[in-house]
Each structure stands twice: as structure tokens, then as C-alpha cells.
C-alpha positions as CSV (number, residue, x, y, z in Angstrom):
1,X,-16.8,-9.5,5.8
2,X,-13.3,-8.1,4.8
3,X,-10.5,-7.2,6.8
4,X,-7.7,-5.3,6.5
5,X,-5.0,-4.8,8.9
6,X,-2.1,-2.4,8.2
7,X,1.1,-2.1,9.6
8,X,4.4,-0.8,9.6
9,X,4.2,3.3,9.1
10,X,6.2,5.7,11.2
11,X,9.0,8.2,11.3
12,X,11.8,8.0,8.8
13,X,14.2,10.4,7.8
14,X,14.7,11.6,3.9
15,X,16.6,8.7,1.9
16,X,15.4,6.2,4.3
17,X,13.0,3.0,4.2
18,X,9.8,1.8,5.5
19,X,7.9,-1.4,4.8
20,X,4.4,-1.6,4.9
21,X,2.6,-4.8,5.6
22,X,-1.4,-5.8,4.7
23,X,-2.9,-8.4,5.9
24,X,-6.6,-9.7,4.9
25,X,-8.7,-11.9,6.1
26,X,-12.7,-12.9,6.0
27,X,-14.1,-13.6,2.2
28,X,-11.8,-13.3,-0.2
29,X,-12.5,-14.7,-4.1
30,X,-9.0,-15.6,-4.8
31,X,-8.8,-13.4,-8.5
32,X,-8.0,-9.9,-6.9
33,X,-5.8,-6.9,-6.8
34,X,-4.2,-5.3,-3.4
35,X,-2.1,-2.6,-3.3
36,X,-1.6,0.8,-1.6
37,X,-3.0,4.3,-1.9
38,X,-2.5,7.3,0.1
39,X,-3.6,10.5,1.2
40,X,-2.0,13.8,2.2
41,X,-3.5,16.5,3.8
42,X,-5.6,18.9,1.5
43,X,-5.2,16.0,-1.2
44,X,-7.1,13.4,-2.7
45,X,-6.7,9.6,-2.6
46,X,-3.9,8.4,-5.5
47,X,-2.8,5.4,-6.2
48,X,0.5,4.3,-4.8
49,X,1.4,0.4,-6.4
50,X,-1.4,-2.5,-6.6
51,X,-0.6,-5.7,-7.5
52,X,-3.0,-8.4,-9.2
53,X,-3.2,-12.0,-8.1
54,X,-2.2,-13.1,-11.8
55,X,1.2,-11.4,-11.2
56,X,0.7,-8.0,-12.6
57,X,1.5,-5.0,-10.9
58,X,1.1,-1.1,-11.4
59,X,3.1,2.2,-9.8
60,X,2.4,6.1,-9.8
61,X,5.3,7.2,-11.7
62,X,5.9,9.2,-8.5
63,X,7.3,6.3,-6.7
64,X,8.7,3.9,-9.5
65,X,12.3,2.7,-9.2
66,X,11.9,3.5,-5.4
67,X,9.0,1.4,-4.2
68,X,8.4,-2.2,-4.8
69,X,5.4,-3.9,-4.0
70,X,5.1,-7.7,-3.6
71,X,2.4,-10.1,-2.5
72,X,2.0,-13.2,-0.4
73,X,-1.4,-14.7,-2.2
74,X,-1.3,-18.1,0.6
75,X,-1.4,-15.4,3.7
76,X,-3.1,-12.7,1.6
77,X,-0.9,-10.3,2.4
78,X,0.8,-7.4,0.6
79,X,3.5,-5.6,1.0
80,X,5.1,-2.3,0.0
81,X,9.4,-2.0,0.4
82,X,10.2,2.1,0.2
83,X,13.1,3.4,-0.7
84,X,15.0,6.2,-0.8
85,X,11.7,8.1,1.0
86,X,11.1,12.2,0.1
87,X,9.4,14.1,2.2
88,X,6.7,14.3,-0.5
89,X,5.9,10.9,0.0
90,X,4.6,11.6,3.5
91,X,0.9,10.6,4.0
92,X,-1.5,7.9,5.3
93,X,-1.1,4.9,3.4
94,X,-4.0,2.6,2.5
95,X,-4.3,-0.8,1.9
96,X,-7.4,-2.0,-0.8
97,X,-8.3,-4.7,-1.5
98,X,-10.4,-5.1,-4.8
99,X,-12.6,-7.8,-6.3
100,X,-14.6,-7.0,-9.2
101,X,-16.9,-3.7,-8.1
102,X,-16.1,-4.3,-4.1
103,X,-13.3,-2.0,-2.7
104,X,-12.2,-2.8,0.7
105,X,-10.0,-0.4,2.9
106,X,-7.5,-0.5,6.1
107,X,-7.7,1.6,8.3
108,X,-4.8,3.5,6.9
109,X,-1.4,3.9,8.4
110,X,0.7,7.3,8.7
111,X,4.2,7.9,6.8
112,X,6.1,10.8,7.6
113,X,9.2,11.4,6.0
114,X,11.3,14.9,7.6
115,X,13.8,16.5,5.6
């Protein structure tokens, strides 16, 4: 089985910074992709930044030049760095994990960012 244990959401005013931390652990083929989704309330599940083990990595235009996502491949961890947060930004934040056809999922983690 797959873990995935998230960490570092909270409270932050407009124009500040978070950093949110993923940790897996259990089975894990080491060809994958981790990265972050989110959710806010009334809206569905979008992709945030993901980031392949090959080096690649992806953004919503939403966030680029603001976020930065970076991995760890020996402690399987990923992280996302936000910048300059809007208040549009605020939502649960999800870490996936994905390996061929299997999605794995935290738990989530909450973002709010006040204006």
C-alpha cells in the first residue's frame, strides 16, 4: 500500500508564502509523477504543479511564476514553495502520487489565504 502524508498548510496573509511538504512511503515503482492538486469549495479537483521522476514538471497557468515545485526522489518526497499567495489560491491541497493507471491521494491539507 501507498502512503501519503501531507504537511505544511495554514493561515497566510495575501502576498505571503507557504510550503507544502509530501511524503510517501509503502510500494513505490521508482518511474512516477507527484505533485499537487486542490479543491475549493463548490469546485472540482485541478491540477496545481506535478513533477515526473525524469525531471519534468507541469503548472496551471494560474500559479506559474509564483509556485515552484521540487522533488526529493531518495526520500520520495515533494514539495510545493508558494509565493506571493491570492486569496484565490485558498483550498485543500492534495498530494498524488501516480504510477501508470494507479492514483494515490493525501489526505489533503487546507490553504487559506485572507485578503
Amino acid at each position: 500500500q501507498v502512503q501519503l502524508v501531507e504537511s505544511g498548510g495554514g493561515l497566510v496573509q495575501a502576498g505571503g508564502s507557504l510550503r507544502l511538504s509530501c511524503a510517501a512511503s509503502g510500494s513505490i515503482f521508482s518511474i512516477n509523477t507527484m505533485g499537487w492538486y486542490r479543491q475549493a469549495p463548490g469546485k472540482d479537483r485541478e491540477l496545481v504543479a506535478v513533477a515526473a521522476s525524469g525531471g519534468s514538471t507541469n503548472y496551471a497557468d494560474s500559479v506559474k511564476g509564483r509556485f515552484t515545485i521540487s522533488r526529493d526522489i531518495g526520500k520520495n518526497t515533494v514539495y510545493l514553495q508558494m509565493n506571493s499567495l491570492k486569496p484565490e489560491d485558498t483550498a485543500v491541497y492534495y498530494c498524488n502520487l501516480r504510477v501508470l493507471q494507479s492514483w494515490h491521494w493525501g489526505q489533503g491539507t487546507q490553504v487559506t489565504v485572507s485578503s
